[in-house]
C-alpha positions as CSV (number, residue, x, y, z in Angstrom):
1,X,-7.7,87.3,39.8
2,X,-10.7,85.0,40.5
3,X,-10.7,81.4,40.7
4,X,-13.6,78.8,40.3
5,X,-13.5,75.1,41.2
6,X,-16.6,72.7,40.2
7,X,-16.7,69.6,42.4
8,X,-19.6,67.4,42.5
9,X,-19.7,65.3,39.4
10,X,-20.1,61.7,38.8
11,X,-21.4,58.5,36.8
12,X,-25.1,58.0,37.9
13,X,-28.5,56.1,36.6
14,X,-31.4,57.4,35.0
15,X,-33.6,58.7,37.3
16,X,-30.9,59.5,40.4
17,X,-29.7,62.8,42.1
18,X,-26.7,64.9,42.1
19,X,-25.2,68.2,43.9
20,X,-22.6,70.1,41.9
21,X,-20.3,72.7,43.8
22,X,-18.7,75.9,42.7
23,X,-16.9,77.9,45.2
24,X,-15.1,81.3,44.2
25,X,-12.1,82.8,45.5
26,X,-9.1,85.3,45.0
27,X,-9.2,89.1,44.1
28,X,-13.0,89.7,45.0
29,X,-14.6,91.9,47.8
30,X,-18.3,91.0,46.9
31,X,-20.4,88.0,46.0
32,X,-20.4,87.6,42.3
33,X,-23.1,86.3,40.1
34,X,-22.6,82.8,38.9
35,X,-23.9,80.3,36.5
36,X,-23.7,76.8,35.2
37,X,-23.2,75.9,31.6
38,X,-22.4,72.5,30.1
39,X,-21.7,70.9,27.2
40,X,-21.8,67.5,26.0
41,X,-20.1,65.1,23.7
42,X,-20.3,66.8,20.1
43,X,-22.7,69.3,21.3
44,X,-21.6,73.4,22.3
45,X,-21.6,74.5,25.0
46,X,-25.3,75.1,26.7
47,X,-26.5,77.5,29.4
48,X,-28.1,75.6,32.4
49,X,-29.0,78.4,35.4
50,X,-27.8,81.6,36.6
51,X,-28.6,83.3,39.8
52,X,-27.6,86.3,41.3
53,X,-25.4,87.6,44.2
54,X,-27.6,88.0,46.5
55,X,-29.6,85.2,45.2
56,X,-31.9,86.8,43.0
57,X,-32.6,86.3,40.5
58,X,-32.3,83.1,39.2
59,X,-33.1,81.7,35.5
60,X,-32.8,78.1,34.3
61,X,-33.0,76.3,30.8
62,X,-36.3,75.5,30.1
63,X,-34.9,71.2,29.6
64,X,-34.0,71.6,33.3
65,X,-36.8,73.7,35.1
66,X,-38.6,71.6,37.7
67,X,-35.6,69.0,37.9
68,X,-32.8,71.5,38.2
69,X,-32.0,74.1,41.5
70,X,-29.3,76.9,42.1
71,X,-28.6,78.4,45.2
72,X,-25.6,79.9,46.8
73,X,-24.2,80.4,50.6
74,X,-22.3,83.6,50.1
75,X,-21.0,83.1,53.2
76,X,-18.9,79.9,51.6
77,X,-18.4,81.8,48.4
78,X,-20.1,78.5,47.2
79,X,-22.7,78.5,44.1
80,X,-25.0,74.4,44.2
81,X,-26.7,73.0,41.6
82,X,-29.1,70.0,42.8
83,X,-29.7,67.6,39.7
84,X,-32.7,65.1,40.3
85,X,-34.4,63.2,37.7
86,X,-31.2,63.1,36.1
87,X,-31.5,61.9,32.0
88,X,-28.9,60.3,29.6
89,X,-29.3,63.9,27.7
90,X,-27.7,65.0,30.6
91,X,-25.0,64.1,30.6
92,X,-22.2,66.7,29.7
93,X,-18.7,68.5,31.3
94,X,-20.6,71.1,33.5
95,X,-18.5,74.3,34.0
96,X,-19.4,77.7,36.5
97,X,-18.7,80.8,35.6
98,X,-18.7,84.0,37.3
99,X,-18.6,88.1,37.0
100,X,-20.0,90.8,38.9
101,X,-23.3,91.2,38.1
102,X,-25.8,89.5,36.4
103,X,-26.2,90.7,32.7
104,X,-29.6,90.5,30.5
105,X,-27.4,88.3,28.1
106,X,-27.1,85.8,31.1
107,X,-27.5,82.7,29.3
108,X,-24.0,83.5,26.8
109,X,-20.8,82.0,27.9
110,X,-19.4,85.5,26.1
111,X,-20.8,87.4,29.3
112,X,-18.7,85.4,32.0
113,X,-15.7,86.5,33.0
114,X,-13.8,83.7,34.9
115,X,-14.5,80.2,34.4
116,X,-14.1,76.8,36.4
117,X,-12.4,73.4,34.3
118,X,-15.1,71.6,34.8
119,X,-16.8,68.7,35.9
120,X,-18.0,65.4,34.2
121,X,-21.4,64.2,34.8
122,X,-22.7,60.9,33.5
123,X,-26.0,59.8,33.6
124,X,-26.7,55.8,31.9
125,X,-29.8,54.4,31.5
């Protein structure tokens, strides 16, 4: 079995910076592909970037491009995701998920096999 942990969340302003974490572990001999999704109060669940195992390649939600950046340090089994400009829309439980490779249908939570719990991120204006 694989396990994901998200760490990194937190209550911030309009306008400020955060760094999510995701680090895998258990039952898996290679780097998997990873993603973020997140889904906020009332809303379902949205994809928000994907990348790779080797880091390539990497796709975002078009609300997040320019703002938004995955990258991964396969040798920490660890998956980032640098928010800046954060906006009240953004705020939303944001969950990693994981599987082997990356699909075509990377942006459904239906392609993912394992699954963090989640972490809350709260932006105010």
């Amino acid at each position: 079995q694989v396990q994901v942990v998200e760490s990194g969340g937190g209550s911030v302003q309009a306008g400020d910076s955060l760094r999510l974490s995701c680090a895998a572990s258990g039952r898996t001999t290679s780097p998997l592909a990873m993603a973020w999704f997140r889904q906020g109060p009332g809303k379902e669940r949205q994809f928000v970037a994907a990348i790779g195992w080797s880091g390539n390649p990497i796709y975002y939600e078009d609300s997040v491009k320019g703002r938004f950046t995955i990258s991964r340090d396969n040798a920490k089994n660890t998956v980032f995701l640098q928010m800046n400009s954060l906006k009240p829309e953004d705020t939303a439980v944001y969950s990693c998920a994981a599987r082997p490779l990356l699909p075509s249908s990377y942006s459904s939570p239906t392609s993912y096999n394992y699954w963090g719990s989640g972490t809350q991120v709260t932006v105010s204006s």
